[in-house]
Structure formats: structure tokens, C-alpha cells
C-alpha positions as CSV (number, residue, x, y, z in Angstrom):
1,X,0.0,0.0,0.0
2,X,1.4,3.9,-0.9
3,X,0.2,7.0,-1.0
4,X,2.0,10.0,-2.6
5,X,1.5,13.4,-2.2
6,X,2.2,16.6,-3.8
7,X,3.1,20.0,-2.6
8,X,5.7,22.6,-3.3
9,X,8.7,23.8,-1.3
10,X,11.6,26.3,-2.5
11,X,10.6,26.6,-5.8
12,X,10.9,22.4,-6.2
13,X,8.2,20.1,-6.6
14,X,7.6,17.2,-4.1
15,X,6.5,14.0,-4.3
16,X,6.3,12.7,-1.1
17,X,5.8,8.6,-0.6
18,X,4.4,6.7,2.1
19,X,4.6,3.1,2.4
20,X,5.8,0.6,0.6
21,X,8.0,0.4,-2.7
22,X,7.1,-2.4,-3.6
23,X,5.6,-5.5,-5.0
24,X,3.2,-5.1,-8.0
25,X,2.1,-1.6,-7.6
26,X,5.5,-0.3,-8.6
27,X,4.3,-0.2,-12.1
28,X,1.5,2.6,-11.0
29,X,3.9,4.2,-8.8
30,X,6.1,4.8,-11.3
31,X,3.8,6.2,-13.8
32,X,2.3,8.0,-11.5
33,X,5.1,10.0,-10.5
34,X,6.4,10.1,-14.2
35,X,2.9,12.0,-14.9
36,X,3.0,14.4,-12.0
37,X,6.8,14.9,-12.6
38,X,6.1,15.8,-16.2
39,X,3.6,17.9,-15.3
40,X,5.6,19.6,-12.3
41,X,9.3,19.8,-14.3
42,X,7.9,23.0,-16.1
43,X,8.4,25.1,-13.5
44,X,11.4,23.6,-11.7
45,X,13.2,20.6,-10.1
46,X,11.2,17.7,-8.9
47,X,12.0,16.1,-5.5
48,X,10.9,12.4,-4.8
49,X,10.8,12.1,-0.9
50,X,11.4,8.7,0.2
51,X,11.6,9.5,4.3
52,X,7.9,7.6,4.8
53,X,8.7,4.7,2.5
54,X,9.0,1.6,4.8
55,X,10.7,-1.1,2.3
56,X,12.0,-0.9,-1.2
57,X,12.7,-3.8,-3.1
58,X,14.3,-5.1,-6.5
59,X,11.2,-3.2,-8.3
60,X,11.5,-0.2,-5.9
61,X,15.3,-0.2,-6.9
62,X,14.7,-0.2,-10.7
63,X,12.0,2.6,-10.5
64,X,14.6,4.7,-8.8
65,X,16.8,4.3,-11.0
66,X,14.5,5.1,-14.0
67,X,13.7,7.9,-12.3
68,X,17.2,9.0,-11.4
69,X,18.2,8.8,-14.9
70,X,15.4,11.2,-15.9
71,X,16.6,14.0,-13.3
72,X,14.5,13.4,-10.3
73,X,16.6,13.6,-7.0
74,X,15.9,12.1,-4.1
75,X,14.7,12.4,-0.1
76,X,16.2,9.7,2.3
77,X,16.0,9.0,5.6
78,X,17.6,5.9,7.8
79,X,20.1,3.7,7.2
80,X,18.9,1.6,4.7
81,X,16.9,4.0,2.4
82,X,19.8,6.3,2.5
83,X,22.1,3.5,2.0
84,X,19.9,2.5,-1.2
85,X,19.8,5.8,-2.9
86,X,23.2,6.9,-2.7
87,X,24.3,3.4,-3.9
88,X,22.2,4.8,-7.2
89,X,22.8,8.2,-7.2
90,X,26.3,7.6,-7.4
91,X,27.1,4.5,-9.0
92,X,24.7,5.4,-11.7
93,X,26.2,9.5,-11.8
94,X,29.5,8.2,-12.2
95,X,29.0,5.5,-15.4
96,X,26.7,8.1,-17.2
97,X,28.5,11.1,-16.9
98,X,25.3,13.1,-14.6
99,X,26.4,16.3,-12.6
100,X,24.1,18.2,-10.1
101,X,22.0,15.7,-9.3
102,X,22.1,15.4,-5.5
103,X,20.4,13.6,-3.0
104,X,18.9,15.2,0.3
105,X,19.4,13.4,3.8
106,X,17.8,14.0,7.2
107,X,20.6,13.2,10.2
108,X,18.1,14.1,12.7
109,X,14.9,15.7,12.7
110,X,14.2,18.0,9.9
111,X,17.6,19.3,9.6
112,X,18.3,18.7,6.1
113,X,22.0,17.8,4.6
114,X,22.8,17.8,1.3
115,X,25.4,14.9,-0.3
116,X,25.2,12.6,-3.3
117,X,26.8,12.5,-6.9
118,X,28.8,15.5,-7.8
């Protein structure tokens, strides 16, 4: 089960997640957020946030990095999540050549770091 929301923060679009990524709803979930991030991408950066989403798996892997490659960045929070998204904001930044596209941590709270491919 999911939900995503969308609001707008800094100029950047969100897309805020809840639940799970993954299982057979990935396939909506991704062309959902392909629609609302091709509606959204007119008027600035699009932000998938991540820091509800309770599992990700092999599915929830490949959808981020489909949607990584299209110039969506990325929300984490926790160990694992974090973990998951820097393993393909960077791997995948560094074989195609991607620059700017960064990926936004919370340490604690709702501090908010910023790290990821450069």
C-alpha cells in the first residue's frame, strides 16, 4: 500500500511517498510520478521524498533508478533507504557522466543535509 502526495517547497516540486515500494504496484507508482513529474518539471526541479517509504525492493530499486536517470533527486531517511539511494545516485552518476543531481538526507529531525553524486 502507498500514497503520494504533492506540494511545493523552495521553488521544487515534491513528491512525497508513504509506504511501501514495492511488490506489484510499482508499475503505478512509477507512472504516476512520471505524470506528475512531467507535469511539475515546467516550473522547476522535482524532488521524490522517500523518508515515509517503509521497504523498497528489487522493483523499488529499478524505479529509482529510471527515475534517477530522468533527473529526479531524491529524499532519504535511515540507514537503509539512504544507503539504497546513494548506492544509485552515485554508481549510476559516475558511469553516465550526470552532474548536479544530489540527494537530500535528514541526520536528525528536519535538519536537512545535502550529499550525493557530484
Amino acid at each position: 500500500m502507498f500514497r503520494i502526495t504533492q506540494t511545493a517547497e523552495s521553488g521544487s516540486t515534491v513528491l512525497i511517498i508513504e509506504g511501501e515500494l514495492a511488490g506489484p504496484a510499482i508499475e503505478a507508482i512509477g507512472e504516476l510520478i512520471c505524470k506528475l513529474g512531467k507535469e511539475a518539471g515546467c516550473t522547476g526541479p522535482v524532488i521524490v521524498d522517500l523518508v515515509e517509504v517503509t521497504s523498497i525492493d528489487a522493483g523499488g530499486k529499478a524505479l529509482l533508478k529510471e527515475l534517477h536517470s530522468r533527473g529526479f533527486t531524491f529524499r532519504a531517511k535511515g540507514c537503509l533507504n539512504r544507503a539504497i539511494v546513494e548506492g544509485i545516485t552515485c554508481c549510476e552518476s559516475s558511469l553516465s557522466g550526470s552532474q548536479g543531481r544530489q540527494v537530500e538526507q535528514s541526520a536528525q529531525g528536519q535538519d536537512w543535509g545535502k550529499g550525493g553524486a557530484k
